[in-house]
C-alpha positions in Angstrom: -31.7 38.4 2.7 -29.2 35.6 2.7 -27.5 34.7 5.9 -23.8 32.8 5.6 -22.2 31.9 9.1 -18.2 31.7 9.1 -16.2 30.4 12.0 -13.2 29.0 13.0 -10.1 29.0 15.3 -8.7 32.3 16.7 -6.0 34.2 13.6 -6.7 31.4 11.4 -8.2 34.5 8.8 -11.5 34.7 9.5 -11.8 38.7 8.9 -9.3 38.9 6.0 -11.1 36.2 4.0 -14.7 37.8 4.5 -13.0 41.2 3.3 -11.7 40.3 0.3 -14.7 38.2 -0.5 -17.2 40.8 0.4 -14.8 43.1 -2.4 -15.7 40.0 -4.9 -19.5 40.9 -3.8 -19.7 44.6 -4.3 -18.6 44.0 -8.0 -21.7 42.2 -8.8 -23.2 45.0 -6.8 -24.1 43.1 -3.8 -25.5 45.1 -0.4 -23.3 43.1 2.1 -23.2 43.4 6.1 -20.9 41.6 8.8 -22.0 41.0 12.6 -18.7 40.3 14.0 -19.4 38.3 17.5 -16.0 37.1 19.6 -14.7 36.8 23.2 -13.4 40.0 25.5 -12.0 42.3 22.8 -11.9 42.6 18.6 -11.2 45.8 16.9 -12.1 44.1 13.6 -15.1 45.9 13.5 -12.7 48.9 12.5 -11.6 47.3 9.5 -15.4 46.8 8.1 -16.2 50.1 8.8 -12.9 51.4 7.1 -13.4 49.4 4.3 -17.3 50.9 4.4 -19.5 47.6 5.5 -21.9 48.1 7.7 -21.1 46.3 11.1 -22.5 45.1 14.2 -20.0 43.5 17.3 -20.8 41.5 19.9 -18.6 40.5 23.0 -19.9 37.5 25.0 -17.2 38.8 28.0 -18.2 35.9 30.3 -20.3 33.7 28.5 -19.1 31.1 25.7 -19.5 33.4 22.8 -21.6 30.8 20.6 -23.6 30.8 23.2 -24.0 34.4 23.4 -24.2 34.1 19.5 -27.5 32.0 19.1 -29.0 33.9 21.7 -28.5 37.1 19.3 -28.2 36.1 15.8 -32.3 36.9 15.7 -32.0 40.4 16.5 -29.1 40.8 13.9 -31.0 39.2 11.4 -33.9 41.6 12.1 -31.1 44.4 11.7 -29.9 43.4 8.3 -33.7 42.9 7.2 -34.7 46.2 7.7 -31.6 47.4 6.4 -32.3 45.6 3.3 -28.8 43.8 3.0 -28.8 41.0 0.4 -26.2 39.5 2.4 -25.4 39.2 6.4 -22.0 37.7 7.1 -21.8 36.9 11.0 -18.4 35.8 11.6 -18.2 33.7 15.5 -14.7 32.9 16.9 -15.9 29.8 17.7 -12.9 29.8 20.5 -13.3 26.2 21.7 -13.0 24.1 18.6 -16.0 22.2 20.2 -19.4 24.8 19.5 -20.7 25.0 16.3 -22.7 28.1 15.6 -24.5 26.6 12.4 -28.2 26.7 11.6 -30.2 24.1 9.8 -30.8 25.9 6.0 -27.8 28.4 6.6 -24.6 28.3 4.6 -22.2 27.1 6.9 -17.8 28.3 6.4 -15.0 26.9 8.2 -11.9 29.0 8.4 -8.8 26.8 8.9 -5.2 27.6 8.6 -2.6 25.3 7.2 -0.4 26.8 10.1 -2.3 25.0 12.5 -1.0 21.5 12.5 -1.7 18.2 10.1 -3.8 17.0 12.8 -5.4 20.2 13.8 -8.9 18.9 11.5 -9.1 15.9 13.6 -9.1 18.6 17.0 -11.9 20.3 15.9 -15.6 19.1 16.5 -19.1 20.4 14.9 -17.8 23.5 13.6 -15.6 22.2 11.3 -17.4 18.3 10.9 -20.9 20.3 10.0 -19.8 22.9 7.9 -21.2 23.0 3.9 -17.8 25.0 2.7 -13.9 25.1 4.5 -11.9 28.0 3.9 -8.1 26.8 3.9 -5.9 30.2 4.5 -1.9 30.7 5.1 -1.5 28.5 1.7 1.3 30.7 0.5 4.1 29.9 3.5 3.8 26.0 3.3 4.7 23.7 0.5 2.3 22.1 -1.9 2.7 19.0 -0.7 1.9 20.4 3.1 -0.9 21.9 1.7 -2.1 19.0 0.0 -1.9 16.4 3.0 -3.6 19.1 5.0 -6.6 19.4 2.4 -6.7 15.9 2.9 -7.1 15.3 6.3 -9.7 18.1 6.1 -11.4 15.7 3.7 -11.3 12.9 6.1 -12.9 14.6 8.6 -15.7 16.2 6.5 -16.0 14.1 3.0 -19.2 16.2 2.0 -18.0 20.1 2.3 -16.2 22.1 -0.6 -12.8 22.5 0.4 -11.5 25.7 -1.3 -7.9 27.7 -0.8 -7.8 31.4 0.0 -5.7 34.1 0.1 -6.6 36.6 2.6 -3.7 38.8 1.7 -4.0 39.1 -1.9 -7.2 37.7 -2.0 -6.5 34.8 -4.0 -10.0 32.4 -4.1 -11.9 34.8 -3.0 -14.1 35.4 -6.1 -15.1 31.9 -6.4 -16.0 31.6 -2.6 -18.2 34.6 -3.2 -20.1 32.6 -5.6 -21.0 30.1 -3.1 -22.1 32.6 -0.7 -25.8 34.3 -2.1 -28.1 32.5 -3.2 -30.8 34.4 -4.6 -33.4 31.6 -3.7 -32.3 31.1 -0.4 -33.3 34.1 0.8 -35.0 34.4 4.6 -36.3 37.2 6.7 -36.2 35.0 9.8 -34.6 32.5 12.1 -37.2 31.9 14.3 -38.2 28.6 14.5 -35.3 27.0 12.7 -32.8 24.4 14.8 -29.1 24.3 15.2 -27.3 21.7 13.6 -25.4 20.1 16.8 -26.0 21.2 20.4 -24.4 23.5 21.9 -22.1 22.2 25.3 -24.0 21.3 28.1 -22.5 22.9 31.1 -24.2 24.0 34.3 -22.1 23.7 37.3 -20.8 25.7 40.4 -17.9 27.3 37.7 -20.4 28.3 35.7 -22.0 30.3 38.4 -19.1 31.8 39.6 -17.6 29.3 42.3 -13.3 30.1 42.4 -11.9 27.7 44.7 -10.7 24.4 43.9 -12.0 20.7 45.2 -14.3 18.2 44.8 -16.6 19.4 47.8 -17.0 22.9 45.4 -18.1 20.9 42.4 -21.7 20.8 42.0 -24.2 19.9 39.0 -22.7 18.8 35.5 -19.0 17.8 36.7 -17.1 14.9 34.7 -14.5 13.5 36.0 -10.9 11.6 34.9 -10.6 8.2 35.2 -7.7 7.8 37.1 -7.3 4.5 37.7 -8.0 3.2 34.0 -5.4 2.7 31.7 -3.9 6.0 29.7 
């Protein structure tokens, strides 16, 4: 089975990208499979299951949900193993711009919008800087020159990964991203063992166990502070 991981920022067209795509695989008679993982609620899983892909959600409710990801992804792999998927699409919100839910030897997709901003790339850490292919979506509402200074500034910030446009609406790109995505030689029946390509963020202090109130005598374990008395 081959594994592709796609994330990226909230509405940028995560979902409507892998469904047209995953219409691109079925035609070369592809089994195909989605674990959709996000925050508090997603009713995307609806859509697969309308659109008749097998689906597995995951909310992370409290925790950071890359977190909540890597500590899962195993179990969904075993899933879509014995279910004898060629292809398991696990799409992570990736809500903070910072996590990057990419494994060493997976294929790695960044969703992006062009909505978002010209500097928007430059906001965005491992999960866009480590990722092999980024998705650009929302094309169709800006100009060609917006859409080319965006692509560009993508390219500044990762030089190495294929920048392709999509369409999730018509679905528009879609067939040549689904080329990209199997591999038949890349196939794997486990993640055991194999490393993530950026930490995750270390954080283990009293708000992460729950603490409410405000003030430095509340703040315990990894706290950093502003320096207020550098210059802006």
């Amino acid at each position: 089975m081959n594994l592709v991981t796609i994330s990226g920022p909230p509405s940028s067209g995560k979902t409507a990208v892998i469904l047209k795509t995953i219409d691109a695989l079925k035609k070369r008679g592809l089994k195909t499979a989605v674990a959709k993982f996000d925050c508090l609620y997603t009713d995307d899983d609806r859509l697969y299951e309308k659109a008749g892909i097998p689906v597995k959600k995951g909310l992370s409710g409290a925790l950071c949900p890359d977190h909540y990801f890597i500590s899962n992804i195993e179990e969904v792999v075993k899933w879509g193993v014995e279910e004898g998927f060629d292809l398991l699409v696990s799409e992570s919100a990736g809500l903070c711009n910072r996590c990057s839910p990419y494994v060493k030897g997976i294929r790695a997709v960044c969703v992006i919008d062009n909505l978002s901003g010209i500097n928007t790339p430059k906001k965005i850490g491992p999960m866009l800087k480590s990722a092999d292919i980024v998705v650009i979506t929302k094309g169709d509402i800006v100009s060609q020159a917006e859409r080319e200074v965006f692509a560009s500034r993508v390219n500044t910030v990762n030089p190495g990964a294929v920048i392709l446009h999509v369409n999730g609406l018509t679905g528009q790109g879609s067939y040549e991203l689904s080329t990209l995505l199997f591999d038949e030689s890349e196939g794997m029946e486990t993640l055991v063992g194999r490393e993530l390509r950026f930490p995750m963020p270390s954080a283990l202090c009293s708000y992460c166990l729950g603490e409410t109130r405000i003030g430095e005598k509340y703040q315990m374990g990894n706290v950093r502070k502003m320096d207020m008395e550098g210059k802006n």
